[in-house]
C-alpha positions as CSV (number, residue, x, y, z in Angstrom):
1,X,5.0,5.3,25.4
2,X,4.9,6.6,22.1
3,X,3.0,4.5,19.6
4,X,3.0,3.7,15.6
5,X,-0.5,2.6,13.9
6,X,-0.3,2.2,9.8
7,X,-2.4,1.0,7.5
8,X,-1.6,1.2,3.5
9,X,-3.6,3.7,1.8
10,X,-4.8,0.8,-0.9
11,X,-6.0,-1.8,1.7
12,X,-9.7,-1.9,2.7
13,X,-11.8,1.2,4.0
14,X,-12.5,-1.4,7.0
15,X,-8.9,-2.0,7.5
16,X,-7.7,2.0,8.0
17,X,-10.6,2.7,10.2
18,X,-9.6,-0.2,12.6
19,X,-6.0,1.2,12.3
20,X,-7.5,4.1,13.8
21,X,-9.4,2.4,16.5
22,X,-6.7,0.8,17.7
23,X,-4.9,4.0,18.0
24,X,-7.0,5.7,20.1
25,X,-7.2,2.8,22.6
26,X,-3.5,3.6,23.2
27,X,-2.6,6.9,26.1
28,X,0.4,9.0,25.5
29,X,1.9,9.9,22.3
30,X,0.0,8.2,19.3
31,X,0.7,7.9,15.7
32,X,-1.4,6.7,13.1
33,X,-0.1,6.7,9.7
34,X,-2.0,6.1,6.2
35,X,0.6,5.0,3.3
36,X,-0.3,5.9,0.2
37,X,-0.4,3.8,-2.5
38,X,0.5,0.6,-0.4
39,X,-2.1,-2.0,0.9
40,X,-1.5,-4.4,3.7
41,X,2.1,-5.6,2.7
42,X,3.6,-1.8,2.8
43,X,7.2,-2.7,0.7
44,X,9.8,-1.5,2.7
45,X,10.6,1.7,0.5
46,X,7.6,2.9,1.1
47,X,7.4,2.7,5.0
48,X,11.3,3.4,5.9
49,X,10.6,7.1,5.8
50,X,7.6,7.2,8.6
51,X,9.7,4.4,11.1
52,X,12.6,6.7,10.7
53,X,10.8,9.5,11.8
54,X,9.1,7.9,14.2
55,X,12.4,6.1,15.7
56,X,14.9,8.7,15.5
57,X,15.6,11.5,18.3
58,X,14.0,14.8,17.7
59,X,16.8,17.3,16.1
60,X,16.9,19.1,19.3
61,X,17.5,15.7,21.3
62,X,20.4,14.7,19.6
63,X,22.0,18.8,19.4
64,X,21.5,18.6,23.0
65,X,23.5,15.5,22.7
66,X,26.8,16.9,21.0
């Protein structure tokens, strides 16, 4: 199952490292996402781009689709 790890690129070096732990402790597809200029409480602007890439069909999934 494909998984999503972030961590703002402002929060604590501890905090991004974990994010990256805890990434690798997942199998399949992994994720793992710094966003820049954002600590802890990402605002929604900034993280709607990277959860709709990471939701939304590939292109070729949804021509395949048509």
């Amino acid at each position: 199952m494909p998984t999503l790890v972030a961590a703002g690129g402002k929060s604590p070096d501890w905090f991004k490292h974990t994010a990256r732990v805890v990434s690798e402790q997942f199998s399949g597809e992994k994720h793992t996402a710094i966003v820049p200029g954002q600590n802890h409480n990402a605002s929604a602007k900034a993280i709607a781009p990277m959860l709709i890439d990471f939701f939304a069909p590939p292109v070729s999934a949804t021509r395949a689709a048509a």
